[in-house]
C-alpha atoms as one frame of an Amber mdcrd trajectory, in Angstrom:
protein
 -44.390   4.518  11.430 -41.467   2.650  12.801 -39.578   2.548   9.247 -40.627
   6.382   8.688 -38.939   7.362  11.537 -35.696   5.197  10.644 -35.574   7.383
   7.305 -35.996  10.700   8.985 -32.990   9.619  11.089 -31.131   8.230   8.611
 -31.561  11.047   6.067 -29.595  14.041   7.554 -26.652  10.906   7.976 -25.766
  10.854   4.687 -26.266  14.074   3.515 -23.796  15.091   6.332 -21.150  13.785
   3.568 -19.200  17.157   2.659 -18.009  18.490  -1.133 -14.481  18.177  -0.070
 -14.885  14.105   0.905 -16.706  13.548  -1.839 -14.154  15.361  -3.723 -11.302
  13.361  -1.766 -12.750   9.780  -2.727 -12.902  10.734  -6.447  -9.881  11.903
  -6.619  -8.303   9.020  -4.473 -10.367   6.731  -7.363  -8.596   8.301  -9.690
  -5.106   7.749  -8.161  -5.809   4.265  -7.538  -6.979   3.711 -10.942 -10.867
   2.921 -10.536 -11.529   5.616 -12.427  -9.221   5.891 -15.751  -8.954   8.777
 -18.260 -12.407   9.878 -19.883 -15.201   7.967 -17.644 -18.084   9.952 -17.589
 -18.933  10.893 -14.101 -23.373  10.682 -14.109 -24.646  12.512 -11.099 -27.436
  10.463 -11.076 -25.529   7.456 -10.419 -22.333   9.887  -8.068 -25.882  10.914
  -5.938 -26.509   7.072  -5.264 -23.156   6.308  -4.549 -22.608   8.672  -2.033
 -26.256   9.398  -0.838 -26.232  13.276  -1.178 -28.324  15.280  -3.578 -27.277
  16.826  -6.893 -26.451  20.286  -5.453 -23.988  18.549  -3.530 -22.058  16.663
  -6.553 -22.595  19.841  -8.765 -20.315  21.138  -6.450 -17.617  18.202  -6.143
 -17.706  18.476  -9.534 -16.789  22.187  -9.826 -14.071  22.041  -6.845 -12.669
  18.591  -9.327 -12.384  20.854 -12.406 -10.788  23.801 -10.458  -8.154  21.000
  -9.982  -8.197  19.849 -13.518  -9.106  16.210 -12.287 -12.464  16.889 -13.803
 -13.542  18.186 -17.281 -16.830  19.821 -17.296 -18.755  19.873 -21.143 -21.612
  21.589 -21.991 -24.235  19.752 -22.658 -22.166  16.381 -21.959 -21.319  16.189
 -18.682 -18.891  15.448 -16.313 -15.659  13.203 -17.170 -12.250  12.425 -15.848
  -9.689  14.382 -17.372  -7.669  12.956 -19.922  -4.553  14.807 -20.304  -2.425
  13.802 -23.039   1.126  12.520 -23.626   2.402  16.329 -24.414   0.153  17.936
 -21.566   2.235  15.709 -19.014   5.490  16.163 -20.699   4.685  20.166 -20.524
   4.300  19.353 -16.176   7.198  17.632 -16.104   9.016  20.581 -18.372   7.420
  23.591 -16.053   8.413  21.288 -12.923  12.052  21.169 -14.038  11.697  24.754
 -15.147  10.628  25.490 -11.185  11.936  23.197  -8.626  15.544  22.627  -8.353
  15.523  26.450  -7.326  12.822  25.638  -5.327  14.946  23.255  -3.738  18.552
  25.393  -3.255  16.043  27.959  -1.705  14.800  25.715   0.426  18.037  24.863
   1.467  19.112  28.075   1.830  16.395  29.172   4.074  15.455  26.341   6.071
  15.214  26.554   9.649  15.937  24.120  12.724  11.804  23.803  12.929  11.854
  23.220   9.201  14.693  20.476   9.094  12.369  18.688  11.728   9.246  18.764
   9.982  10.787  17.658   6.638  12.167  14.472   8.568   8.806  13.385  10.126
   7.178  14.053   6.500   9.732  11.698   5.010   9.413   8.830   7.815   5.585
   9.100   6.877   6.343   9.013   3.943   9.111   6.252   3.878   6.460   4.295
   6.394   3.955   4.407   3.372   6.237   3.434   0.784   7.171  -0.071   3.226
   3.190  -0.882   3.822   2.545  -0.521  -0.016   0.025   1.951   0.478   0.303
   3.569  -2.813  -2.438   6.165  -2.831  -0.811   7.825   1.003   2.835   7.584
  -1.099   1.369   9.219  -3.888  -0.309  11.808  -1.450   3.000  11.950   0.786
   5.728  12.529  -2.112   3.379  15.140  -3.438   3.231  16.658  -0.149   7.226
  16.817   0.373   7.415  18.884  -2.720   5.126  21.501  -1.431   6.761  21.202
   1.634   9.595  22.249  -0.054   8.192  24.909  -1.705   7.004  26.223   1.946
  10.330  25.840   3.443  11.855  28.278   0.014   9.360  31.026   1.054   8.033
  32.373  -1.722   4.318  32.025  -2.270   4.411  32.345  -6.051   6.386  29.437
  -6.613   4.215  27.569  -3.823   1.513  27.910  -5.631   2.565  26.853  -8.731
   4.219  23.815  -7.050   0.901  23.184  -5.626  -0.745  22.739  -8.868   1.985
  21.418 -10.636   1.969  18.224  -7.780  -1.644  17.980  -8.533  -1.458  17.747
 -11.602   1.287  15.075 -11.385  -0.474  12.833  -9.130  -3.095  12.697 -11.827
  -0.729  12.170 -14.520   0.708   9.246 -12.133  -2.478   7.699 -11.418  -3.387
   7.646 -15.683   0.177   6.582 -16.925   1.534   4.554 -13.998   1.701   1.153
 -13.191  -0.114   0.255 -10.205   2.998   0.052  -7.928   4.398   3.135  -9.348
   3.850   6.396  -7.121   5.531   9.511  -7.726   9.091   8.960  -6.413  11.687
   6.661  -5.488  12.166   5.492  -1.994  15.418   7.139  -1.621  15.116  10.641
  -3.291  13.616  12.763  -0.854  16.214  11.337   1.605  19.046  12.017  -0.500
  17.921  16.053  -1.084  16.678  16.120   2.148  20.389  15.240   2.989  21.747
  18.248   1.255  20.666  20.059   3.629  22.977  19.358   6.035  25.111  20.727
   4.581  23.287  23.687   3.465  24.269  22.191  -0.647  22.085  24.051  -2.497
  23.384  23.273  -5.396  23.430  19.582  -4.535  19.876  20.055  -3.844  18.914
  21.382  -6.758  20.600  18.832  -8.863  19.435  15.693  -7.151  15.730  17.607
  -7.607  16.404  17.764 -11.746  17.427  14.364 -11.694  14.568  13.366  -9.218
  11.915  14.758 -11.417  13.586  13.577 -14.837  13.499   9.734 -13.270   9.480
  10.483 -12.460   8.473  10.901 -15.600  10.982   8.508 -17.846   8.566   5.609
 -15.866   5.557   6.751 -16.688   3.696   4.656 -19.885   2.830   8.294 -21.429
   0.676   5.949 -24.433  -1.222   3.721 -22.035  -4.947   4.208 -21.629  -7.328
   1.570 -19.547 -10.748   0.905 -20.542 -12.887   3.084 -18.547 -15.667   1.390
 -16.180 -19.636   2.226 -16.224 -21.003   0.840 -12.216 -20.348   4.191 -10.629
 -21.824   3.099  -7.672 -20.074  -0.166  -7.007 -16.831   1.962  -7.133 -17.664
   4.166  -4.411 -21.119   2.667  -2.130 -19.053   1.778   1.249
């Protein structure tokens, strides 16, 4: 009776685990490199791991695919994306294509509030680069860009910027080396400098060159052998 009762309690525990943390600690296994290019993702083994039912990984699954960290095939499965050498040159050619105007906007536009909230980001930021905590710089860099992009005021380009980081991070966490995150120390200081002295055009350079330096050190042929114990990967 005693152990029956532990299980009833214990039960509604883990199934409190939500889509969007399951979603988070994929994504972060990803990043981190746990989970390289192509390993099939088995919900039998993902409901284990994380003690929910299928319903709930069914639906990690679809909000992972939305982001393109996922591919979903009929009849297959469930695998991490594997985008190619080209596909992350074409991100790095629409992010060129997008944010250095992103950036003189920003510039142009920013507020006193704004200025402030783009300095706290980047000591976060800079505080997570020191600590070698690679997944928070990944997360942080990505972040700043988006910030940017909120600063500029113009909700198309946010959202593109939005994916576009996403899609990066991914590309980062495939191609990098494990102490490479998206950006040097220094950039976001240095454009975060133009600002005062409202330099767009200064802003929008350093952003070109910014984004050009990303993706010259990424390894766009290297591919890791992908791993099969789901469950020792993500079991706590």
């Amino acid at each position: 009776m005693g152990m029956d009762t532990g299980a009833a309690l214990e039960e509604p525990r883990t199934e409190e685990l939500a889509e969007d943390e399951i979603v988070d600690r994929i994504f972060e296994a990803v990043i981190d490199q746990r989970l390289p290019p192509g390993t099939k993702l088995s919900e039998a083994s993902l409901c284990e791991a994380f003690g929910v039912g299928r319903m709930r990984i069914r639906q990690s699954l679809l909000l992972l695919a939305s982001r393109e960290v996922v591919e979903l095939l009929p009849n297959r499965g469930a695998f991490v994306a594997s985008p190619t050498a080209e596909q992350a040159r074409e991100v790095f050619e629409a992010r060129l294509m997008i944010e250095p105007n992103v950036a003189r906007l920003a510039v142009e536009r920013a507020t006193d509030a704004d200025w402030a909230r783009l300095e706290e980001h980047l000591r976060l930021e800079n505080e997570a680069h020191a600590e070698n905590r690679r997944r928070d710089a990944i997360r942080l860099s990505g972040q700043f860009h988006v910030l940017l992009a909120e600063v500029a005021g113009n909700a198309v380009a946010l959202r593109m910027v939005k994916e576009l980081v996403t899609r990066t991070s991914l590309i980062i966490g495939i191609f990098g080396s494990p102490g490479v995150s998206n950006c040097r120390d220094e950039d976001h200081g240095d454009i975060l400098g133009s600002f005062r002295d409202r330099d767009g055009d200064r802003a929008a350079a350093l952003m070109d060159d910014h984004l050009r330096h990303i993706q010259e050190h990424l390894d766009l042929g290297g591919r890791a052998e992908a791993p099969t114990d789901l469950v020792s990967i993500f079991r706590k």
